[in-house]
DRENDO-1510 file (C-alpha; in Angstrom, 1 decimal, always signed):
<recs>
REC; n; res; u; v; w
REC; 1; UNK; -19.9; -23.0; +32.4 .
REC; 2; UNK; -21.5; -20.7; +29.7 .
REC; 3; UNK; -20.3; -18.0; +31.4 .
REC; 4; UNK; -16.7; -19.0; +31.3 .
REC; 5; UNK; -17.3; -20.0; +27.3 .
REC; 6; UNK; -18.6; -16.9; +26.7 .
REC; 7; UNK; -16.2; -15.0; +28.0 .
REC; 8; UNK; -13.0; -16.5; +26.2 .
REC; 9; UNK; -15.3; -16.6; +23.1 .
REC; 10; UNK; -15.1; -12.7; +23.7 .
REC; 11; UNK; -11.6; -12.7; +24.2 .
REC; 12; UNK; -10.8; -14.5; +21.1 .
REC; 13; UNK; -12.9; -12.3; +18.5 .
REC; 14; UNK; -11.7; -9.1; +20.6 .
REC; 15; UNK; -8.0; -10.2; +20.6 .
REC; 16; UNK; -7.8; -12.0; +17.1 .
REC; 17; UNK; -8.2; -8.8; +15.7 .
REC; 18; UNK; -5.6; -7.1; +17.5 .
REC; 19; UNK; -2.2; -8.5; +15.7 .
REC; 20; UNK; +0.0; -6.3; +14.1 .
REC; 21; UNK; +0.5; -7.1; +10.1 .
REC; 22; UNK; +4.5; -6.3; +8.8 .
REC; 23; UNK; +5.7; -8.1; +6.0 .
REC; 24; UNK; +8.5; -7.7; +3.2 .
REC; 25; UNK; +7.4; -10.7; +1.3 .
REC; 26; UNK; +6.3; -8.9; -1.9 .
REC; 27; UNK; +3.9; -10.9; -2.9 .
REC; 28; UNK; +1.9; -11.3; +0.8 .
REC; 29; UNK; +2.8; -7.2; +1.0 .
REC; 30; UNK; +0.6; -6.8; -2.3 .
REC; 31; UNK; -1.7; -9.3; -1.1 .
REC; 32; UNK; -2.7; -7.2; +2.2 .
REC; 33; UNK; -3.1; -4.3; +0.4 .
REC; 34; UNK; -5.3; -5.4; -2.8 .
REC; 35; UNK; -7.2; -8.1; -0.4 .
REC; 36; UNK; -7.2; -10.3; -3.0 .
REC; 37; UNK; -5.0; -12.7; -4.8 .
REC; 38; UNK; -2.4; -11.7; -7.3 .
REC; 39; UNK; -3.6; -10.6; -11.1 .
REC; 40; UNK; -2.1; -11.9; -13.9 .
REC; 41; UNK; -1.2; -9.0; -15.1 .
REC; 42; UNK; +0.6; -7.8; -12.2 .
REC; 43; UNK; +4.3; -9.0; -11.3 .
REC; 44; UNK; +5.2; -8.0; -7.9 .
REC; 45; UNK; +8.9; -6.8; -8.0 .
REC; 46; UNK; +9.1; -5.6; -4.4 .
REC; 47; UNK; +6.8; -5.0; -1.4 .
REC; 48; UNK; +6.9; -4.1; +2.3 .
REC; 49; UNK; +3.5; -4.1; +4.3 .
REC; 50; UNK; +3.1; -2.8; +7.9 .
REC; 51; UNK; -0.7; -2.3; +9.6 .
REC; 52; UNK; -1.3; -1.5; +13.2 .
REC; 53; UNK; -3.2; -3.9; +15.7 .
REC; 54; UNK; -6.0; -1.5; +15.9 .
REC; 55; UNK; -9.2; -2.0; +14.0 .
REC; 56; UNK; -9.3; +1.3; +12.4 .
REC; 57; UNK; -7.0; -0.1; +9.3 .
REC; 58; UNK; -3.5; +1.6; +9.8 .
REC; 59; UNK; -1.5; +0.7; +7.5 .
REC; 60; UNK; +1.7; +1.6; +5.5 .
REC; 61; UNK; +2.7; +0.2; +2.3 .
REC; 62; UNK; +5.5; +0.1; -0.3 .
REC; 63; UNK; +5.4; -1.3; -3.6 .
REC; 64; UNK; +7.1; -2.0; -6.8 .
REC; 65; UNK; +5.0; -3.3; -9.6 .
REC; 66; UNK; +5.7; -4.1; -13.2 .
REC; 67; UNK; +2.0; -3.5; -14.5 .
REC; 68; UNK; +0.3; -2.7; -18.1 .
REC; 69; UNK; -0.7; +0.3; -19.3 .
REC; 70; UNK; -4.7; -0.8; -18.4 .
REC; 71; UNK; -4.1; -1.8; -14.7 .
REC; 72; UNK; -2.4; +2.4; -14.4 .
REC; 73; UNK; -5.2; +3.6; -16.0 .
REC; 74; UNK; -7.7; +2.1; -14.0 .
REC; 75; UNK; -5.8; +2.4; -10.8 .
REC; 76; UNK; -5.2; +6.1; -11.7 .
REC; 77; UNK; -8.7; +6.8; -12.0 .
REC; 78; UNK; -10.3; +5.0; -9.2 .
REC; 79; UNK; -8.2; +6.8; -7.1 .
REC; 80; UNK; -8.4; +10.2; -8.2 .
REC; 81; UNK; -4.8; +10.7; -8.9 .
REC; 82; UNK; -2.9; +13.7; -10.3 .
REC; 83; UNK; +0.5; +14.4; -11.7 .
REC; 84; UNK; +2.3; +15.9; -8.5 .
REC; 85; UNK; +3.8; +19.4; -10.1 .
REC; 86; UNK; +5.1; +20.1; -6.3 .
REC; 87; UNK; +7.8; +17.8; -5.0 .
REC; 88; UNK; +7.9; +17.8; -1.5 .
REC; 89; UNK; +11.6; +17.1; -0.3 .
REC; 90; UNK; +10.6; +15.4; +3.0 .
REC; 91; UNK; +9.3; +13.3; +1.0 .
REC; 92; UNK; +12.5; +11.7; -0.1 .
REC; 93; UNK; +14.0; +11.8; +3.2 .
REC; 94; UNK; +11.6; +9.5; +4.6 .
REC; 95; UNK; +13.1; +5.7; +6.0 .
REC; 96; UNK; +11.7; +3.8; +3.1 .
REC; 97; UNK; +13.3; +0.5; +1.7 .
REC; 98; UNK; +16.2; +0.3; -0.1 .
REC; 99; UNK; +14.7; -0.5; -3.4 .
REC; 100; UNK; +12.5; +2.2; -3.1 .
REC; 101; UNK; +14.0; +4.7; -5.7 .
REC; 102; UNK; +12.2; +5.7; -8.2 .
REC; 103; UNK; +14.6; +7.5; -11.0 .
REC; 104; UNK; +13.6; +10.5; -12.7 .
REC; 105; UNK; +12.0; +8.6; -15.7 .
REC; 106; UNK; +8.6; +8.2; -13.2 .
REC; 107; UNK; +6.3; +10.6; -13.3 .
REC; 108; UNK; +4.6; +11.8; -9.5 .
REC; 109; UNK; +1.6; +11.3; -8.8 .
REC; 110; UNK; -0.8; +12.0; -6.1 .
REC; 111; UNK; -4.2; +11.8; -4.6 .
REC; 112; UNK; -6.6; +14.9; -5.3 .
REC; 113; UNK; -9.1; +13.8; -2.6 .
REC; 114; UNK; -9.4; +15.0; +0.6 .
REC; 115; UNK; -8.5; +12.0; +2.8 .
REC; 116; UNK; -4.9; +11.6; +1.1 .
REC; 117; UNK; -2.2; +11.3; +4.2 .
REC; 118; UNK; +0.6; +11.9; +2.1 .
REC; 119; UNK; +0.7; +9.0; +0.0 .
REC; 120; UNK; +2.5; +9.2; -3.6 .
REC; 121; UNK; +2.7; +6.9; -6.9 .
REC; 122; UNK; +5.1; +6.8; -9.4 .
REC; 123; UNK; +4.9; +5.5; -12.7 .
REC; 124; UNK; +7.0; +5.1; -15.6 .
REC; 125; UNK; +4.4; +4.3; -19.0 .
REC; 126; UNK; +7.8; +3.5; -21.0 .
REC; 127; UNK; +8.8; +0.5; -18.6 .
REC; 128; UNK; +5.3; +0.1; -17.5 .
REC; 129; UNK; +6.6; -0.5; -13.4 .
REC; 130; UNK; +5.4; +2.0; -11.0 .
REC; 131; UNK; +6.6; +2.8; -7.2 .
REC; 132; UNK; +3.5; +2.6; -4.9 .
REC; 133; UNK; +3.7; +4.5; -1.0 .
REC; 134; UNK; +0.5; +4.3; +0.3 .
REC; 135; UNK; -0.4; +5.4; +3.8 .
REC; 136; UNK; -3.3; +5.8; +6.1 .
REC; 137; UNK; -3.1; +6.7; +9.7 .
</recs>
């Protein structure tokens, strides 16, 4: 009998962790990315969230925020980002959402860390809203 508990109790903590995340509610999108509830000062225009079943944390995400000018500057800076002075055209090509356009108004930024995948912010101070593609495989 403790056996047989055992091993489902296995299964269930070894399996529980294997389901996949995809998402384009905006709001649960941001939530799965920022793992934790929504700030105030953060309205969540448009999201999309997909992470793979595997316990290494895949994930891809893409988001549109209308922000403040103190949510950039500490995002910015927490993760090391630079204005992006090359634009990569595959970058454009890519199959992302529909709303997923930022205009030329947004300034291109990028990670300047070594474990960047490719992922690119874009932010426009005037509006205050930035496009957020995020992506670790």
């Amino acid at each position: 009998m403790k056996l047989k508990f055992s091993i489902i109790l296995f299964l269930l903590i070894t399996f529980s962790s294997c389901i996949e995340k995809n998402t384009t509610n905006s709001k649960e999108a941001y939530s799965y990315w920022n793992k934790s509830d929504m700030n105030s000062k953060v309205e969540v225009v448009n999201g999309k969230y997909w992470e793979s079943s595997h316990f290494s944390h895949e994930y891809i995400i893409y988001l549109e925020l209308k922000i403040d000018s103190y949510w950039w500057t500490k995002f910015s800076k927490e993760n090391e980002l630079v204005i992006d002075t090359y634009q990569n055209e595959s970058f454009y090509n890519n199959d992302f959402p529909k709303w997923f356009k930022p205009s030329k108004e947004f300034v291109a930024y990028k990670s300047n860390t070594d474990s960047d995948q490719g992922s690119m912010y874009f932010y426009n101070e005037k509006t205050q809203s930035v496009f957020i593609y995020e992506i670790q495989l």
